[in-house]
C-alpha positions in Angstrom: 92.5 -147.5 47.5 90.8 -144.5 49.6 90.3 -146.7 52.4 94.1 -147.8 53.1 95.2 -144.2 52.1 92.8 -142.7 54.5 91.3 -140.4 51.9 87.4 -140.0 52.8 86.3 -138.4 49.3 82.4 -139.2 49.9 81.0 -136.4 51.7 77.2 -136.5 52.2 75.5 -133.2 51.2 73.3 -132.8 54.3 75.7 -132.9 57.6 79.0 -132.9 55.7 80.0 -136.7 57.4 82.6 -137.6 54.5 82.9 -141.9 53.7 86.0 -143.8 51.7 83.4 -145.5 49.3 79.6 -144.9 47.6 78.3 -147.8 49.2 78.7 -146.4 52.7 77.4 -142.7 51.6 74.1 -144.5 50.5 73.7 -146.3 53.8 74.7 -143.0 55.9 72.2 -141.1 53.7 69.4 -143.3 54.3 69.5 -142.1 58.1 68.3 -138.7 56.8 66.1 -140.2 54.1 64.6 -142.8 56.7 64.6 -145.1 54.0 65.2 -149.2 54.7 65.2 -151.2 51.9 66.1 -154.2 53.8 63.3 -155.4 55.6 62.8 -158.9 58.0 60.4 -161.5 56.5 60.0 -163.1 59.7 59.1 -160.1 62.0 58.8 -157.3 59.3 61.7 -154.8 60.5 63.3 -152.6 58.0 67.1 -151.8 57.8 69.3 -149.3 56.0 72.5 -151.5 56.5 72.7 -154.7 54.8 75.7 -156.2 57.7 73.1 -155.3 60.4 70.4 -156.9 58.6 71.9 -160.0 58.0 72.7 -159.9 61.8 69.7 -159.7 62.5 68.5 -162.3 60.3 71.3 -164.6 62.4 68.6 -163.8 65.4 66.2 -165.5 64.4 68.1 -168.6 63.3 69.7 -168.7 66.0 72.6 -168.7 64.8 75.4 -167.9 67.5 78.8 -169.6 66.2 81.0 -167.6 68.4 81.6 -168.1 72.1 83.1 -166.4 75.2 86.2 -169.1 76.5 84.8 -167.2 80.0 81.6 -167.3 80.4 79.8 -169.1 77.3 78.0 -166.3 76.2 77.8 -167.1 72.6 77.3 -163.9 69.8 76.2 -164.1 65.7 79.2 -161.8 64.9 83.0 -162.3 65.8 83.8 -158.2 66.8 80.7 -158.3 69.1 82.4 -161.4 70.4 85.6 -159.8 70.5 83.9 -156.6 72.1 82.4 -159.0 75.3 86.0 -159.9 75.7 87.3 -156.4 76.8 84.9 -156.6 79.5 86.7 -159.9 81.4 90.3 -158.3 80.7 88.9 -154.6 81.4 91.1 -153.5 78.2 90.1 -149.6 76.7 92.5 -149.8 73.7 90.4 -146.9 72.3 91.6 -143.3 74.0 90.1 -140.1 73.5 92.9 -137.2 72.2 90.9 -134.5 73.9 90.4 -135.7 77.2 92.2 -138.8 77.7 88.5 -140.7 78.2 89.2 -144.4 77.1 86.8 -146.8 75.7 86.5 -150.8 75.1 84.8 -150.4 71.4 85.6 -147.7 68.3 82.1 -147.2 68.1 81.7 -146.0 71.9 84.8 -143.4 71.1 83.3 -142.1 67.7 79.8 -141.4 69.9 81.9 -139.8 72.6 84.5 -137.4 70.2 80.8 -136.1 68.5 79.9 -134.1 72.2 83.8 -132.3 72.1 82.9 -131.8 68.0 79.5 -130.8 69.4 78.5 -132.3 66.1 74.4 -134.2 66.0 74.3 -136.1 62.7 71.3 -137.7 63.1 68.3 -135.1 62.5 64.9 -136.5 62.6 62.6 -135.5 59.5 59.8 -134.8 61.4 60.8 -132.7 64.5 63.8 -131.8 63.6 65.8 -132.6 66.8 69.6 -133.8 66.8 71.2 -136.9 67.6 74.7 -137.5 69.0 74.0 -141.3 68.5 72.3 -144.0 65.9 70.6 -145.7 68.7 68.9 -142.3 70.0 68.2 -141.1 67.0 66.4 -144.4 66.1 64.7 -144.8 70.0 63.4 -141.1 69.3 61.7 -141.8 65.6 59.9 -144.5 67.5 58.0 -141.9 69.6 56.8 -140.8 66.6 55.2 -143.6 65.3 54.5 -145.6 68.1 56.1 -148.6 67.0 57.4 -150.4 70.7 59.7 -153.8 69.1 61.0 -155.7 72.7 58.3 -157.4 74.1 59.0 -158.7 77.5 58.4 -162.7 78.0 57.2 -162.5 81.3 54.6 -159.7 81.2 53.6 -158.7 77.5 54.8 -155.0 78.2 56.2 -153.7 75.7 59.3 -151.0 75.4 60.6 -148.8 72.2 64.1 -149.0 73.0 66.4 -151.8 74.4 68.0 -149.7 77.4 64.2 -149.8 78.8 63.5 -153.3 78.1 66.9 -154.4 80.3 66.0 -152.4 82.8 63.0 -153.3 83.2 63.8 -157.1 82.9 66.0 -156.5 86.3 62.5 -155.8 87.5 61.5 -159.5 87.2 64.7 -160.7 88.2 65.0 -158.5 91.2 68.8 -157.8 90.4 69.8 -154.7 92.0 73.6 -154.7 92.0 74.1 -151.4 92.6 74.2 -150.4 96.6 74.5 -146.9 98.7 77.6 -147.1 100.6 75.9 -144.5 103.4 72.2 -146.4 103.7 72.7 -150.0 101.7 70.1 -149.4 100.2 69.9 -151.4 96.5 69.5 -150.1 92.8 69.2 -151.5 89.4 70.7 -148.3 87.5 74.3 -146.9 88.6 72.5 -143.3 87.2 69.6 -144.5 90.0 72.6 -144.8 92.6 73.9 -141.3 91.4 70.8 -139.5 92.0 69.7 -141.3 94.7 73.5 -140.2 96.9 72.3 -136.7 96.2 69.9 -137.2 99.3 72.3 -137.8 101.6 74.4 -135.0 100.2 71.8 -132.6 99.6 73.1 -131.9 96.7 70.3 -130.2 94.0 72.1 -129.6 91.0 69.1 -128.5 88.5 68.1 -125.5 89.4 64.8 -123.6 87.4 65.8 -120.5 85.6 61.9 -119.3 86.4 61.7 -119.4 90.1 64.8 -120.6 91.1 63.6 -123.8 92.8 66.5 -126.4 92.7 65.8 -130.1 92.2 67.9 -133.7 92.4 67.2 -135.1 88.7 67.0 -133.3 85.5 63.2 -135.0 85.0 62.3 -133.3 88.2 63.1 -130.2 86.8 62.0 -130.6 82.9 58.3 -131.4 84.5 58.3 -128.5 86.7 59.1 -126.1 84.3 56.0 -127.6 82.5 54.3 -126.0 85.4 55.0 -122.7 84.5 53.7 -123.0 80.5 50.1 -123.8 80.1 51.3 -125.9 77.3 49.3 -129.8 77.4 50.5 -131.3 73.9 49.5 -135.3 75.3 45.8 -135.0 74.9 43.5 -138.0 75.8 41.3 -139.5 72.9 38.6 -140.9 75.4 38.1 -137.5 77.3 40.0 -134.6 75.9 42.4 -134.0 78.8 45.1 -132.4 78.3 48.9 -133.4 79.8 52.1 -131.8 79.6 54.2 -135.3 79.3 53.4 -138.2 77.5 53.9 -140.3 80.7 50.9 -138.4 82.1 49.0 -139.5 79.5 50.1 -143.1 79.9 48.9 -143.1 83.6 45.4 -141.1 82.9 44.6 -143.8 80.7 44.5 -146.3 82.8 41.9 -144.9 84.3 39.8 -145.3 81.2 40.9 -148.7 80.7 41.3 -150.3 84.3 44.9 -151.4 83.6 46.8 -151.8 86.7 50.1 -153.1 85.9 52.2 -152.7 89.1 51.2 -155.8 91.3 52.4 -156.0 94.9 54.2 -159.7 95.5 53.5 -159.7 99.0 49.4 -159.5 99.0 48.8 -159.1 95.9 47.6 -155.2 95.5 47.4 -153.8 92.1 48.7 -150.1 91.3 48.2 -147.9 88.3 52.0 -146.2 88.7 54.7 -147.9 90.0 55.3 -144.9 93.0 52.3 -146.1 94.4 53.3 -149.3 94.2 56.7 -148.6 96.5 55.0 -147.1 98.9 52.7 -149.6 99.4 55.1 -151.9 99.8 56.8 -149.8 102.8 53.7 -151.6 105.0 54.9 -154.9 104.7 59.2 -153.7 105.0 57.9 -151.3 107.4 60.4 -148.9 106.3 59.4 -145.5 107.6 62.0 -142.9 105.7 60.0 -140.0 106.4 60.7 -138.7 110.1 59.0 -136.2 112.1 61.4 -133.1 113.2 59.3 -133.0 116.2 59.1 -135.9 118.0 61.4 -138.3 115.8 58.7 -140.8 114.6 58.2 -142.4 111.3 55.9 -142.7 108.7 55.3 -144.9 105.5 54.7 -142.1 103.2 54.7 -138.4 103.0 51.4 -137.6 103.1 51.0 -139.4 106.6 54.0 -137.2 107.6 51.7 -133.9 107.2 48.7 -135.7 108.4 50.9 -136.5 111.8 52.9 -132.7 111.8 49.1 -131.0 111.9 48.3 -132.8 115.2 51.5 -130.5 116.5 50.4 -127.5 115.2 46.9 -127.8 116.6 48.8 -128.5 120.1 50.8 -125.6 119.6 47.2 -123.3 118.6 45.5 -124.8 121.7 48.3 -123.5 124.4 48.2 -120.2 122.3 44.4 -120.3 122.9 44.8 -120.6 126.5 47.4 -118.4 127.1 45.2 -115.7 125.4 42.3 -116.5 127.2 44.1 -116.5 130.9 44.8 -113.0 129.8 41.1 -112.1 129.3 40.6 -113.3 132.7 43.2 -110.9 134.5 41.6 -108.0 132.3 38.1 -108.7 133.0 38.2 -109.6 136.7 41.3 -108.0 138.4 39.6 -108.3 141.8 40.3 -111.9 141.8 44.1 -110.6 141.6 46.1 -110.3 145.0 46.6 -106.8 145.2 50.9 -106.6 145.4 52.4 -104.7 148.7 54.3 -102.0 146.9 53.3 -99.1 149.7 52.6 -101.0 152.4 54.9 -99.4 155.0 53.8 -95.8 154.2 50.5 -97.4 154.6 51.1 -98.7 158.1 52.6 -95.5 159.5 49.6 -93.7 158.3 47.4 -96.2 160.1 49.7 -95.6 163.3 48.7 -91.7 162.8 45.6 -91.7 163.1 44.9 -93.8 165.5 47.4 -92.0 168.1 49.4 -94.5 168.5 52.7 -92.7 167.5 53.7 -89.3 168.6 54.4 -86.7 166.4 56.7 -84.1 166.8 55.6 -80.6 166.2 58.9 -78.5 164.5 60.3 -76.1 166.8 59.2 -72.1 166.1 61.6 -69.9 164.8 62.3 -66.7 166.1 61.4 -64.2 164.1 
């Protein structure tokens, strides 16, 4: 009955989120209690929701009974079905009262009306950070105990949360549908595209609250500010290094280990991070984005850049060094200097003097 009336008189006792039956307040609860009775004989993963664990049971059947009349795309559960649809037609039947934001699925409005309510249900136990969304909250408690479930088929690397795992599947593919309207240049991630406008824009929104220093994506700036705490919480078991992000760590072990997991397609090279890896491959596109201010020419990398800039400031030193040492010269040795003709007609008449050649007139006495 509370359900048609609207009544919500189930209110869980640790964020106040209020339910229309019992059943639902257990399942919501178990989020904080990280409890999941329901657990996957085939692969071993736990659930709190019953409905998602037989969904996920449907996986591994197979079972996909219900099929987009578009594209074929076929789904174990008719609203995820129904949800594909909206994005043929383009229909948002789900509006935002606050700001007017629409949305294709309830869920996606429920996630988005929490940032207005500033409201975080989802605490984790263990560090106590807050959640806006399920899937967050669930990618996060993964970092905690390693566990990394999407495998991908091609490579064996393995991911801890799906957004990851797609994008890094587009890898493989080499789909990049998103393109810069100023450069063409291609991107797998619109957020990619975002950040990657702000360089021909010059727009640095993050800016460091320490020293000022203003930078084009908020992970630029969260590991700079790193740089000014001497705080190294990723420490490495083979070595005892100590790094201020975990990714850090990730890439310092491969040192240890030999992995190199960024291959080059064109020759073959193997990198240990995957910035090495695109500017390697700038040799064989011979795109040269990094331009000399000087004389206009181009260079693979940055580091070449500097390398190249240093042969102008040695020019630059090595005209300064011989303008200082013609001055020397002049200082030390003035007789080799042409003296300048400032007096010489005073000069000449004096000449004329004494060698009689010019008559002078004596003044006339006075009478006295």
């Amino acid at each position: 009955m509370a359900t048609h009336n609207g009544q919500l008189p189930f209110q869980c006792g640790q964020c106040g989120k209020a339910y229309a039956t019992p059943s639902k307040l257990r399942i919501h609860e178990r989020l904080h209690t990280g409890e999941r009775p329901f657990s996957c004989s085939d692969c071993g993963k736990g659930f709190a929701d019953p409905s998602v664990f037989r969904k996920h049971r449907r996986s591994h059947a197979g079972l996909r009974p219900y099929q987009c009349q578009l594209c074929q795309k076929s789904y174990s559960e008719l609203k995820d079905l129904k949800n594909h649809e909206r994005s043929h037609t383009g229909e948002k039947p789900f509006l935002c009262s606050d700001c007017g934001k629409a949305f294709s699925r309830a869920s996606s409005l429920t996630c988005h009306q929490r940032i207005h309510a500033a409201e975080k249900p989802y605490k984790c136990p263990i560090c106590s950070k807050d959640f806006t969304q399920l899937s967050s909250y669930q990618s996060h408690q993964r970092t905690h105990s390693g566990e990394k479930p999407y495998l991908c088929p091609q490579c064996g690397r393995m991911f801890s949360d799906p957004s990851s795992f797609r994008r890094h599947q587009r890898a493989h593919q080499g789909v990049k549908p998103y393109r810069c309207d100023k450069c063409g240049k291609p991107f797998r991630q619109p957020a990619d595209l975002a950040m990657h406008q702000r360089i021909h824009t010059g727009e640095r929104p993050f800016r460091c609250p320490d020293c000022d220093k203003t930078f084009v994506a908020s992970w630029d700036l969260k590991r700079h500010r790193l740089s000014h705490s001497s705080e190294r919480p990723f420490q490495c078991m083979e070595c005892g290094k100590g790094f201020a992000e975990r990714s850090g760590l990730s890439k310092h072990q491969r040192s240890h280990s030999g992995e190199r997991p960024y291959k080059c397609e064109e020759c073959g090279k193997t990198f240990i991070v995957s910035s090495s890896l695109r500017k390697h491959q700038r040799i064989h596109s011979d795109v040269r984005p990094h331009m000399c201010q000087q004389c206009g020419k181009g260079f693979h990398v940055p580091s070449d850049l500097r390398k190249h800039q240093r042969t102008h400031a040695k020019e630059v030193k090595g005209k300064e060094e011989e303008d200082e040492e013609e001055i020397t010269t002049l200082t030390l040795h003035p007789a080799s200097v042409e003296p300048q003709p400032l007096f010489d007609p005073l000069v000449s008449f004096l000449e004329k003097v004494a060698e009689g050649n010019m008559e002078v007139i004596e003044p006339s006495p006075t009478s006295s």
